[in-house]
N, C-alpha and C positions, 0 to 999 in steps of 0.2 A: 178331688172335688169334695167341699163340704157340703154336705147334702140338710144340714140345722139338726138339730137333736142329738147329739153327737153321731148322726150317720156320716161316713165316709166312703171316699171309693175312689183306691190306688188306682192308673193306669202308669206303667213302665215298659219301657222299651230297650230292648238289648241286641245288636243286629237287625235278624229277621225274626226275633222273640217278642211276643209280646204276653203280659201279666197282667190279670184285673185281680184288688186286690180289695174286698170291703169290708170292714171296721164298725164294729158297734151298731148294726143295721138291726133291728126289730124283724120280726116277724111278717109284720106289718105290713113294713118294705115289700118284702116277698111272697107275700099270697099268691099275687097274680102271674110269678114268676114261672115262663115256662117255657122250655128249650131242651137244650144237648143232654144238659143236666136231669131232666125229667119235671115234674110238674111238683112247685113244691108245696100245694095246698094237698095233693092227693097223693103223693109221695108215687104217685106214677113213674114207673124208669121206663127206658127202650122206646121212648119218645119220637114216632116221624116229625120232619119238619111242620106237619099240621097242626104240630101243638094235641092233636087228638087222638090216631090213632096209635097204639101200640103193637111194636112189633115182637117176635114170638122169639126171635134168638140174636148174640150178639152181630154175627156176620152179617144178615140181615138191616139191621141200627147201623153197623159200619157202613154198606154200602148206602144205606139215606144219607150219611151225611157226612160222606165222601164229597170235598170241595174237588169239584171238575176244574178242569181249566176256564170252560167256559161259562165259568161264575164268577171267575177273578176279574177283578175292573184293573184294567189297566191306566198307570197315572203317568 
């Protein structure tokens, strides 16, 4: 996807792999950015899904966001 500015942003698919891949993104881009990866205005890691709280060890972060079955959509 060209995103203008020279932003980019790969998606690839391989089986049941899949790869996001972004190119030449600013800063900018990613203030707001916040998930798995942790929070990248505050460099916050160990990220629950609320985007807020933080949790205290990795086992903990794994079981947040641990995909259940019953979160997969089926198609």
């Amino acid at each position: 996807m060209d995103l203008g500015k020279g932003d980019r942003i790969a998606v690839k698919t391989f089986k049941d792999w899949v790869s996001v891949n972004a190119k030449g993104t600013s800063d900018d881009f990613w203030k707001d950015s916040v998930g798995l990866l942790g929070n990248y205005s505050t460099g916050a890691r160990l990220l629950a899904r609320d985007g807020v709280t933080i949790l205290k060890n990795d086992n903990e972060f794994g079981q947040e966001w641990q995909v259940l079955d019953r979160h997969v959509r089926r198609i």
